[in-house]
C-alpha positions as CSV (number, residue, x, y, z in Angstrom):
1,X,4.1,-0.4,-0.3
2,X,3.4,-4.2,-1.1
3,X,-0.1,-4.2,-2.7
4,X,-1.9,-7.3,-2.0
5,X,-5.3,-8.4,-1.8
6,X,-6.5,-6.5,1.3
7,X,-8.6,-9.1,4.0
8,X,-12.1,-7.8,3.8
9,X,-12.9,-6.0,6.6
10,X,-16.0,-4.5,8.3
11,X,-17.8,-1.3,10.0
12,X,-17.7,-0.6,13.7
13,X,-20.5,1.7,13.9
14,X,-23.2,1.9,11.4
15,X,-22.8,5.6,10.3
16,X,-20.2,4.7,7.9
17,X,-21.4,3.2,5.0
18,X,-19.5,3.4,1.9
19,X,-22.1,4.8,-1.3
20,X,-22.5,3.5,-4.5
21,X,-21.0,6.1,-6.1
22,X,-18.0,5.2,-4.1
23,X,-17.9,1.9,-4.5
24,X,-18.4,2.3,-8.3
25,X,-15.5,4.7,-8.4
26,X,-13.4,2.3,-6.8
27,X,-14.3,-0.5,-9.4
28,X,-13.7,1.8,-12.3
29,X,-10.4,3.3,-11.2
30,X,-9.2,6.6,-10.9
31,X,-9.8,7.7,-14.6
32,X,-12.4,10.1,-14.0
33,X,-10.2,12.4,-11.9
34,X,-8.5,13.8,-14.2
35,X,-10.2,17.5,-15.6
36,X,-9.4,17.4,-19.1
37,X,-11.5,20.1,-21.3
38,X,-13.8,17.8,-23.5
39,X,-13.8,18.9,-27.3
40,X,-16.8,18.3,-29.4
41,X,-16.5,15.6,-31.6
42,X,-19.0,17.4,-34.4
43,X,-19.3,21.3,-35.3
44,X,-22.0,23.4,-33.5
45,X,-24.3,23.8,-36.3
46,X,-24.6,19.6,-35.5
47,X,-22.6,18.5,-38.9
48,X,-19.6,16.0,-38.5
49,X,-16.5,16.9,-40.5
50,X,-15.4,14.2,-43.3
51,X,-12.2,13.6,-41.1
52,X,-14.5,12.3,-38.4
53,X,-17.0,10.3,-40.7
54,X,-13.5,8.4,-42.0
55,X,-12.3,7.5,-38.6
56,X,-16.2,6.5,-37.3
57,X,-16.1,3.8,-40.5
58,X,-12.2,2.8,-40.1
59,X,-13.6,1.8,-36.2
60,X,-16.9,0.5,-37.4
61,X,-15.1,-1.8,-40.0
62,X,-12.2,-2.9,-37.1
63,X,-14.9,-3.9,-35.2
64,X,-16.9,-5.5,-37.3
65,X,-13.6,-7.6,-38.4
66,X,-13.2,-8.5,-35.1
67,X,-16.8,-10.3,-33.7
68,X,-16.2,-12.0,-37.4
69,X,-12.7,-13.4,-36.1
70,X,-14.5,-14.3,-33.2
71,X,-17.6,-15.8,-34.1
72,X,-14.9,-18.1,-36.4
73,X,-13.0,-18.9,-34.0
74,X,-15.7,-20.5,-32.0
75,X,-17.0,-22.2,-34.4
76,X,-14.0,-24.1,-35.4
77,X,-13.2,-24.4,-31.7
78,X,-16.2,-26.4,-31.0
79,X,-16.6,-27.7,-34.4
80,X,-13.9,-29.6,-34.9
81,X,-13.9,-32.3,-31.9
82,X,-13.4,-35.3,-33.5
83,X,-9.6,-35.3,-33.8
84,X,-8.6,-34.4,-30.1
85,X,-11.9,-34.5,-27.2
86,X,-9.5,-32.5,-25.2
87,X,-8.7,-33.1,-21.4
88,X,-12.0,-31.8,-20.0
89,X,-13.6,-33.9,-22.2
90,X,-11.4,-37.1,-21.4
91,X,-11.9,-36.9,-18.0
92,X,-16.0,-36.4,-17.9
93,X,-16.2,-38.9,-20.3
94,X,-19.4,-40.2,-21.7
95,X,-22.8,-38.3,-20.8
96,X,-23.6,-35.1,-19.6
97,X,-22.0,-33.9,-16.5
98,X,-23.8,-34.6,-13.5
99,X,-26.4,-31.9,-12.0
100,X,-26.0,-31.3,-7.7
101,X,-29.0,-30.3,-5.4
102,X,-29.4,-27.5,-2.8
103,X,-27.4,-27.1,-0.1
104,X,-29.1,-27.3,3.5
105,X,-28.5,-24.1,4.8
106,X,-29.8,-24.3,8.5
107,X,-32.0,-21.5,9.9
108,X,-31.0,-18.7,12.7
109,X,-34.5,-17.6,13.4
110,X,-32.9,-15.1,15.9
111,X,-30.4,-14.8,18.1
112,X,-30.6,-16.7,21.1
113,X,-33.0,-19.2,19.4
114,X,-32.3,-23.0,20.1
115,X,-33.0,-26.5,18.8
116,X,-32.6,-30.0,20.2
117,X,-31.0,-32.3,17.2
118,X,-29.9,-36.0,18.0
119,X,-26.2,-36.0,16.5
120,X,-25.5,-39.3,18.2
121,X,-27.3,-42.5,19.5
122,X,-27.6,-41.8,23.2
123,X,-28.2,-38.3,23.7
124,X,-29.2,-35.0,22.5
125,X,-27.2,-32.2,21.5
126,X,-28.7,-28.4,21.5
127,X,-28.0,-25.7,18.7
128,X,-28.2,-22.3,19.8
129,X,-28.0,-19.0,17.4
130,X,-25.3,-16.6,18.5
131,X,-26.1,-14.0,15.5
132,X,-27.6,-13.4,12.4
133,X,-24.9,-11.8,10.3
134,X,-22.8,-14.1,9.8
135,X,-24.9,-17.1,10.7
136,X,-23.5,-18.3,13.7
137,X,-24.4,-21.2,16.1
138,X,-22.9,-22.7,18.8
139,X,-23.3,-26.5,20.1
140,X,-22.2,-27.4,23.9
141,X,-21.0,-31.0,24.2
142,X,-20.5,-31.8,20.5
143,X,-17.3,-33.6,21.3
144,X,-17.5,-35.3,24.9
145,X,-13.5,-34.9,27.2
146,X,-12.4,-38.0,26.0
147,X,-12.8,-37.2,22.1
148,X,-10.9,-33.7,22.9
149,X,-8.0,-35.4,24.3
150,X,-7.9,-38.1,21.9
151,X,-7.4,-35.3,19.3
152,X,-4.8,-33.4,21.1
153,X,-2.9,-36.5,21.3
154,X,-3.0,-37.8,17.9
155,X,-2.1,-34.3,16.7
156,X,1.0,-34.4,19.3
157,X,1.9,-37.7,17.8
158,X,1.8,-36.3,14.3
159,X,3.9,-33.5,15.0
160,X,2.7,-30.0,14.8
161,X,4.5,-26.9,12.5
162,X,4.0,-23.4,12.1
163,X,0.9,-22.2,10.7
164,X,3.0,-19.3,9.1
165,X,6.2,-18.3,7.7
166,X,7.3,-15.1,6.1
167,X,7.8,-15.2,2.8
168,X,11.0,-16.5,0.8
169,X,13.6,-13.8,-0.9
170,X,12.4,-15.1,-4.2
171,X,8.7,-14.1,-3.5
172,X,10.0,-10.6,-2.2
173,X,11.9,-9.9,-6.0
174,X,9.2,-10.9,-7.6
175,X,7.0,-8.5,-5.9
176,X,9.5,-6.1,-6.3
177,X,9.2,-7.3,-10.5
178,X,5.6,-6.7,-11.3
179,X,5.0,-4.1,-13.7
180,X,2.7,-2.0,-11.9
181,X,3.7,1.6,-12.1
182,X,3.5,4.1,-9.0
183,X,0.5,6.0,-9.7
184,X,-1.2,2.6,-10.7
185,X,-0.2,1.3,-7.0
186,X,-1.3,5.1,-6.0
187,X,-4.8,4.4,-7.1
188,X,-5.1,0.9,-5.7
189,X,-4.2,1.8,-2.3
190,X,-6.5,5.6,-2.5
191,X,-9.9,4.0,-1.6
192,X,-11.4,7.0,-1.3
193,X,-10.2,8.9,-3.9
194,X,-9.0,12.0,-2.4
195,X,-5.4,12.0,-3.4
196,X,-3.5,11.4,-0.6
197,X,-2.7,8.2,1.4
198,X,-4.2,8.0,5.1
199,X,-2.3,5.1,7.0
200,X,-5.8,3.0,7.4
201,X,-6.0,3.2,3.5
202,X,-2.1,1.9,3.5
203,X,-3.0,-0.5,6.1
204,X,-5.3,-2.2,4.5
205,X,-3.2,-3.5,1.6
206,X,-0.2,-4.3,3.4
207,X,-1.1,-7.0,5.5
208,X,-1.1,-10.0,4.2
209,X,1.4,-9.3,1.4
210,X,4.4,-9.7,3.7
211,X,3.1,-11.8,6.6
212,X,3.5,-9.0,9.2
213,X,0.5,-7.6,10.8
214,X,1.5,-3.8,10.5
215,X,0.1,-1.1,12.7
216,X,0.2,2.7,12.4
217,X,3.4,2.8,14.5
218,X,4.9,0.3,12.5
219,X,4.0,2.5,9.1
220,X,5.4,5.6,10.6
221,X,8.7,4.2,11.1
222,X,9.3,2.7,8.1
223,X,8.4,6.1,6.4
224,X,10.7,7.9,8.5
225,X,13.2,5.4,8.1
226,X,13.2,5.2,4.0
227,X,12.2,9.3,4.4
228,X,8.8,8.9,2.5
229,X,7.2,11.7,4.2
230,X,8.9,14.8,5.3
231,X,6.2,16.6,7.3
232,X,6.2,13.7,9.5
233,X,1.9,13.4,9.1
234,X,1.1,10.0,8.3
235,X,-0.2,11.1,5.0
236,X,1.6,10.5,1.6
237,X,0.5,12.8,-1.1
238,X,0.5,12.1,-4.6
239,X,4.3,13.4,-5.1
240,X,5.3,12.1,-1.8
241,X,4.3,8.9,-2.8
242,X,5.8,9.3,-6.7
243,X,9.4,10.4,-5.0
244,X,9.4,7.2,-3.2
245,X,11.5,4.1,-4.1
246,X,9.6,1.1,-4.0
247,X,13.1,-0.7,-3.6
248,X,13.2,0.9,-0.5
249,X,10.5,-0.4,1.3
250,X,11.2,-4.2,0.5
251,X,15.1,-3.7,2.1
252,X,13.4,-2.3,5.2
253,X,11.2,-5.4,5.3
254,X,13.8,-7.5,4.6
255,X,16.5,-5.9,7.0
256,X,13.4,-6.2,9.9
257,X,13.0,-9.6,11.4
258,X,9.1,-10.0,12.1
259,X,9.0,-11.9,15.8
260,X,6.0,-14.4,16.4
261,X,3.7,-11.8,17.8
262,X,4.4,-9.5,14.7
263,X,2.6,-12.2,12.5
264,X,-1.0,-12.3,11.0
265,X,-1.0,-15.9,13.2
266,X,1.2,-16.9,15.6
267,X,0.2,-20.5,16.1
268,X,1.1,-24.5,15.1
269,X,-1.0,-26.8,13.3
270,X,-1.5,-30.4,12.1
271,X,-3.6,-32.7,9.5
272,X,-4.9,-35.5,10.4
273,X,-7.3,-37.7,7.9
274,X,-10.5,-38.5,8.5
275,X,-11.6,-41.0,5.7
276,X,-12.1,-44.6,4.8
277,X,-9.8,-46.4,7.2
278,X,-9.2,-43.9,10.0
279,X,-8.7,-43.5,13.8
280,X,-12.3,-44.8,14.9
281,X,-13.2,-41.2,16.8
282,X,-11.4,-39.6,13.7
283,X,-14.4,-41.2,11.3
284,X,-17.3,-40.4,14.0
285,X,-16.5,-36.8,14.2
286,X,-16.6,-36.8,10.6
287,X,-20.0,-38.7,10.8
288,X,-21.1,-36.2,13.7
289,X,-20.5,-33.3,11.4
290,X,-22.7,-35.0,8.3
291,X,-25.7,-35.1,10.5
292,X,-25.2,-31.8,11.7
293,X,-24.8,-30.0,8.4
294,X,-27.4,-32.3,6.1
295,X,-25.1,-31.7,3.1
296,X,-24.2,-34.7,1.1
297,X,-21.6,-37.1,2.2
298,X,-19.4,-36.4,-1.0
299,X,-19.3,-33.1,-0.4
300,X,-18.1,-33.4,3.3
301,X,-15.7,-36.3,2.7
302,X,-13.9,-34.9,-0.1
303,X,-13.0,-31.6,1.9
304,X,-10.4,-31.3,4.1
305,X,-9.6,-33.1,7.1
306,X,-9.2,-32.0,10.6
307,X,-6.9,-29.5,10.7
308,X,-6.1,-29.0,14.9
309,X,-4.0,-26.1,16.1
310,X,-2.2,-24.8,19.2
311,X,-1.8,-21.3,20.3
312,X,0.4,-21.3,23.2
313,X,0.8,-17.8,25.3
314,X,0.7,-14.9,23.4
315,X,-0.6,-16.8,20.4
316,X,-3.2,-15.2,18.0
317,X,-4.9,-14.7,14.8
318,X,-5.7,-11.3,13.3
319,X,-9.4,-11.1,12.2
320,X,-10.1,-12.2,8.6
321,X,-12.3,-13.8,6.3
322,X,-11.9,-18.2,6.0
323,X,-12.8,-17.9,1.7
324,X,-11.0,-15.4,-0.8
325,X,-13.6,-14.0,-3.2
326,X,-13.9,-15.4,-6.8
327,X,-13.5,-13.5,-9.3
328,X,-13.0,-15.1,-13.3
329,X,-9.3,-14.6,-12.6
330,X,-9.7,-17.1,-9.9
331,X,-10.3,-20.5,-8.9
332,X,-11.1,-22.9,-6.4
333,X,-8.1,-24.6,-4.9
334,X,-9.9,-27.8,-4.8
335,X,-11.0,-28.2,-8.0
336,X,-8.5,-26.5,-10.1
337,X,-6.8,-30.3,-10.9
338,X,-10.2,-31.3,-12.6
339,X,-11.7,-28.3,-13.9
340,X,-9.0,-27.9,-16.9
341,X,-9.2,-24.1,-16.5
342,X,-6.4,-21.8,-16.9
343,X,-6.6,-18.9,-14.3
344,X,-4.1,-17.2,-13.2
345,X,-4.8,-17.6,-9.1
346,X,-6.5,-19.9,-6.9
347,X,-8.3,-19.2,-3.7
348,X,-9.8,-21.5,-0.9
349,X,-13.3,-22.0,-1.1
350,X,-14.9,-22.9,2.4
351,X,-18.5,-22.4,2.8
352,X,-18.2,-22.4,6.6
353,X,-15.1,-21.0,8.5
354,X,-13.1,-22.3,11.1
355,X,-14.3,-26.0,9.8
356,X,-18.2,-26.5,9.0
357,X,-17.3,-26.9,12.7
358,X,-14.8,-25.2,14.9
359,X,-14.0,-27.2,18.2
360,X,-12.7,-26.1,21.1
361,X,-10.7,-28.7,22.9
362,X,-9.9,-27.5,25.9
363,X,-10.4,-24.7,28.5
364,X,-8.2,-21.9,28.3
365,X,-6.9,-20.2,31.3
366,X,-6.6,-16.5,29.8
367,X,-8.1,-14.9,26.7
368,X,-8.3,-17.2,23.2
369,X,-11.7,-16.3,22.2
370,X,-12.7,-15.9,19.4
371,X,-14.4,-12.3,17.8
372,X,-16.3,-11.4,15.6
373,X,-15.8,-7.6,15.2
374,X,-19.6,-6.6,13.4
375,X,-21.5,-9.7,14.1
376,X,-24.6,-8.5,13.8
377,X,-23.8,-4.9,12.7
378,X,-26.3,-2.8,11.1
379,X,-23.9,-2.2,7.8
380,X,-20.3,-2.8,6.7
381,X,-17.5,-0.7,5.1
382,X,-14.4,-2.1,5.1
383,X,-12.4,0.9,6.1
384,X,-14.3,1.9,8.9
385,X,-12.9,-1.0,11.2
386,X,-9.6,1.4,11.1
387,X,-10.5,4.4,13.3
388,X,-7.6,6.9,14.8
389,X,-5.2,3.9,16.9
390,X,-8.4,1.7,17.0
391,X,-8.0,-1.4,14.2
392,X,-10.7,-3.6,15.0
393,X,-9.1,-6.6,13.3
394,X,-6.5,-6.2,15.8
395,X,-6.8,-9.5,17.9
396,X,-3.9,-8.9,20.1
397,X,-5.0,-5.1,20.9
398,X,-8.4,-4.5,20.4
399,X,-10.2,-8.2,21.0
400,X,-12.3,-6.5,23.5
401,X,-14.0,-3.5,20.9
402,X,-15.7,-6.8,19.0
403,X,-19.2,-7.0,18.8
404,X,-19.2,-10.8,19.7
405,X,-16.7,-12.9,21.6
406,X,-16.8,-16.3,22.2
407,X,-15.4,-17.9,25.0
408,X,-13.4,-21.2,24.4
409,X,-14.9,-24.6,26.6
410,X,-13.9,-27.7,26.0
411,X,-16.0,-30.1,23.4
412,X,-18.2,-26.7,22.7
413,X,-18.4,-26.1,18.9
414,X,-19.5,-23.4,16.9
415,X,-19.7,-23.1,13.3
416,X,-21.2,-20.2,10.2
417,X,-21.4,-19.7,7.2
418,X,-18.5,-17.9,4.6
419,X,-20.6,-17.2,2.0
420,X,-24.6,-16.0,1.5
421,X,-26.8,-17.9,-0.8
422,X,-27.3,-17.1,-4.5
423,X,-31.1,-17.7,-4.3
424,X,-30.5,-21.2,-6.3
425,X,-29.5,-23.4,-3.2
426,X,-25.9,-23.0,-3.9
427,X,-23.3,-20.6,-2.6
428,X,-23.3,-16.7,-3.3
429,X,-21.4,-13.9,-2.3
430,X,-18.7,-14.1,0.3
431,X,-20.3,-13.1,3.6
432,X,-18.4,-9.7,4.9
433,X,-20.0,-10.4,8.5
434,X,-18.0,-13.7,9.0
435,X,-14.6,-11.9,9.9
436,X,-13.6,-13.4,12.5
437,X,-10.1,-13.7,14.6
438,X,-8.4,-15.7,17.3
439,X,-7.7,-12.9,20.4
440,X,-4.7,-13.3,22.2
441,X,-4.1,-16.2,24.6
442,X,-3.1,-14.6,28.0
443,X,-2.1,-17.7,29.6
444,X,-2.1,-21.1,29.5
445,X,-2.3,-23.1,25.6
446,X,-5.2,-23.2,24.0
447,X,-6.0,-25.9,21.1
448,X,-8.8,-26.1,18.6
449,X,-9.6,-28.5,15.7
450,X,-10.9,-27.0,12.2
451,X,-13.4,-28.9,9.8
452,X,-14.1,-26.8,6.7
453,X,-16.3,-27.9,4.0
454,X,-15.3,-27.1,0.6
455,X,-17.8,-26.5,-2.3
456,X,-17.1,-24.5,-5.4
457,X,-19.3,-21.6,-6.2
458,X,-19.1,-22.7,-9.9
459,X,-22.1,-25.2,-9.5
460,X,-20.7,-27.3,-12.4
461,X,-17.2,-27.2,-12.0
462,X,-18.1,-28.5,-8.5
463,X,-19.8,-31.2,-10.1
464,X,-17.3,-32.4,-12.4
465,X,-15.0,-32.5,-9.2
466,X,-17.0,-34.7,-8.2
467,X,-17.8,-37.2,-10.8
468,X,-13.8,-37.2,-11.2
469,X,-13.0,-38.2,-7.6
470,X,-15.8,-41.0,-8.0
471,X,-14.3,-42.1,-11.2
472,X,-10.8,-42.0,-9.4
473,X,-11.8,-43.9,-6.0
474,X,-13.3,-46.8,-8.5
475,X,-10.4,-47.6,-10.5
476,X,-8.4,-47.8,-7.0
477,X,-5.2,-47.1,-6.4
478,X,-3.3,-44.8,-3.6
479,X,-3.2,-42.3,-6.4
480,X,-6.9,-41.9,-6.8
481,X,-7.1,-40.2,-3.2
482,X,-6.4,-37.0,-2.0
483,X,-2.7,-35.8,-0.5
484,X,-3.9,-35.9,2.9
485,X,-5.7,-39.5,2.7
486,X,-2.2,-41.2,2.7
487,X,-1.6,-40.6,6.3
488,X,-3.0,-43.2,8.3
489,X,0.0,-43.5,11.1
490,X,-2.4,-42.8,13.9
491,X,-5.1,-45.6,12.1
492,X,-4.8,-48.1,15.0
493,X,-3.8,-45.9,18.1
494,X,-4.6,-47.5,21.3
495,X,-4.0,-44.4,23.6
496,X,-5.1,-44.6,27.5
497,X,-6.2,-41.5,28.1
């Protein structure tokens, strides 16, 4: 079964909480399971033999060679500098990097709890708190009718694609390539460490790997089609799951056209750009948005710009998380050009989902909101949002089993926060609250517009993006801009709307 990275999910009731023991089983792997009889390493009477006194000083002395190799090896590393600076070098250039403040992080107080801010010259706008985990508010008016249909129309003019495609043939072999062996994959997909694999455990890795948003129906026919389990349960045991053929499973994929409503999103989607030299509304939003959030301007204009997107009927978005975790095998997508670091994936790193801002630009005739399965739950385990036939993170089934919905209005926005603070006014841990999905749109279209703000949980690395972009927009140059800045077809639109 194609093992990716699962989307982090959440509980649906708080009486199932995973332990720390279980969680710490999980990051260590399935090693302990195995009950192998433990011989002592000395005699009883407490003596070690002479074989064993050799083999402790052979291991003493390897290690002991190797922290000396190391230790050498940093030193010349950083020793030797004046030959070759190196690119990270080159492109801070002179001085020490530069330092960042906090972030502003506003405050829920509680839910229900609102303020009056002044977000533009002739009126006031009102923030009110929706819930405390994640933390969610909501601002009526932010964008007046106008604005929204200004957007829609620039985004028509643009031209709008899918938001997702299944993945290519080549992709598929070289999942079908990785050297992973069965009861490694086995282990992965066993959360809870009982030996045999429950569909909500296969579930849970197999939905974003392929594109397709699987359910348990889905599951048992593939097993029953490649014959992966011959009682017909649902579960795989160990040797079940050892007398499969992986090869199998990718030509049932392949030879299984996944329809629209079959994806993980079934929508379109356009850019449009939102700095120095824009549409006029385009650079107000964008102003709108630095007032509300308080961050810096060079954190907000060097993030994305607007992304806008249509659902039409029966469009969707299955609940999940706006930032992958970061782990030392990762790094930011945004500042992986600058940072000169050599990781082997790159994740998107969004401190607050569906844009700093999320817009709604119009009012939808039938369903489109958007949930939020354990807003405000008492605790979170992520397999406990797969009970019996109920996935919570189901937006086209089970919307209506969320603990918060929010109903689309036109020029309403609402934004959160991806990730919790680190106690050092920067970013922390990803926040497992902020799952969130698009439910299915009953009738009519329903269109949105996206604002994310990206900042880098590596404090530095974030700074360093920074000074290089600086550095870039002084020397000049179409080059020294981002992708997205080039597009300024829509600059002077004149549109009677």
């Amino acid at each position: 079964v194609a093992a990716a990275a699962a989307p982090r999910p959440e509980a649906a009731s708080p009486k199932w909480v995973q332990s720390e023991p279980e969680r710490a089983g999980a990051a260590a792997g399935l090693d302990d399971c195995e009950d192998a009889p433990v011989r002592p390493l000395c005699k009883p009477r407490g003596i070690c033999s002479r074989a064993y006194f050799l083999v402790l000083m052979v291991f003493v002395h390897l290690y002991l060679g190797n922290v000396l190799a190391l230790l050498l090896f940093v030193h010349y590393s950083n020793g030797d500098e004046s030959s070759d600076p190196g690119p990270q070098r080159r492109s801070q250039g002179p001085g020490p990097a530069p330092t960042l403040g906090p972030l502003t992080r506003l405050e829920g107080i509680k839910v229900g709890h609102e303020r009056k801010v002044q977000l533009v010259a002739d009126r006031d706008h009102f923030i009110r708190t929706l819930s405390l985990k994640p933390l969610l508010f909501e601002i009526p008016g932010f964008l007046s009718d106008e604005e929204c249909r200004l957007i829609i129309h620039l985004a028509q003019m643009k031209g709008l694609q899918r938001s997702q495609i299944l993945p290519t043939e080549e992709y598929e072999e070289a999942m079908g390539t990785m050297q992973v062996s069965q009861l490694d994959l086995f282990r992965l997909l066993d959360q809870n460490h009982d030996g045999r694999l429950q569909l909500r455990e296969v579930l849970a890795q197999t939905r974003l790997g392929s594109g397709r948003w699987m359910t348990p129906e889905n599951i048992q026919e593939m097993y029953s089609a490649i014959k992966a389990d011959p009682d017909g349960d649902g579960v795989l045991s160990l040797q079940e799951f050892a007398d499969m053929d992986l090869r199998d499973f990718h030509k049932y994929m392949r030879s299984h056209k996944a329809a629209s409503s079959e994806l993980v999103r079934n929508s379109h989607h356009t850019w449009l750009y939102q700095g120095e030299g824009a549409h006029h509304v385009m650079r107000a939003i964008r102003q709108r948005v630095l007032r509300l959030t308080r961050l810096s301007p060079e954190i907000v204009e060097l993030s994305e710009p607007l992304q806008v997107v249509r659902y039409g009927e029966g469009g969707h978005y299955h609940a999940h998380v706006d930032s992958g975790p970061v782990y030392p095998e990762t790094i930011c997508s945004h500042t992986k050009l600058v940072a000169n670091e050599s990781v082997p994936f790159e994740t998107s790193c969004r401190q607050v989902p569906p844009s700093w801002v999320l817009f709604y630009l119009n009012n939808v005739t039938g369903g489109g909101e958007t949930v939020f399965p354990v807003a405000d739950n008492r605790t979170y385990d992520e397999m406990s949002l797969i009970q019996d036939d109920v996935d919570l993170r189901d937006t086209r089934r089970h919307c209506d089993k969320g603990n918060l919905r929010v109903k689309p209005r036109q020029g309403t926005a609402v934004f959160w926060y991806n990730y919790l603070p680190d106690g050092q006014g920067w970013v922390g841990d990803v926040d497992d609250y902020s799952l969130h999905g698009g439910c299915l749109v009953t009738r009519g279209t329903k269109w949105i517009a996206n604002n994310w703000i990206n900042v880098d949980p590596s404090r530095a690395r974030q700074a360093l993006f920074q000074q290089e972009m600086a550095r870039l927009a002084r020397e000049g140059g179409t080059d020294s801009q981002p992708e997205w800045a080039l597009d300024r077809a829509y600059r002077d639109a004149r549109v009677e709307l």
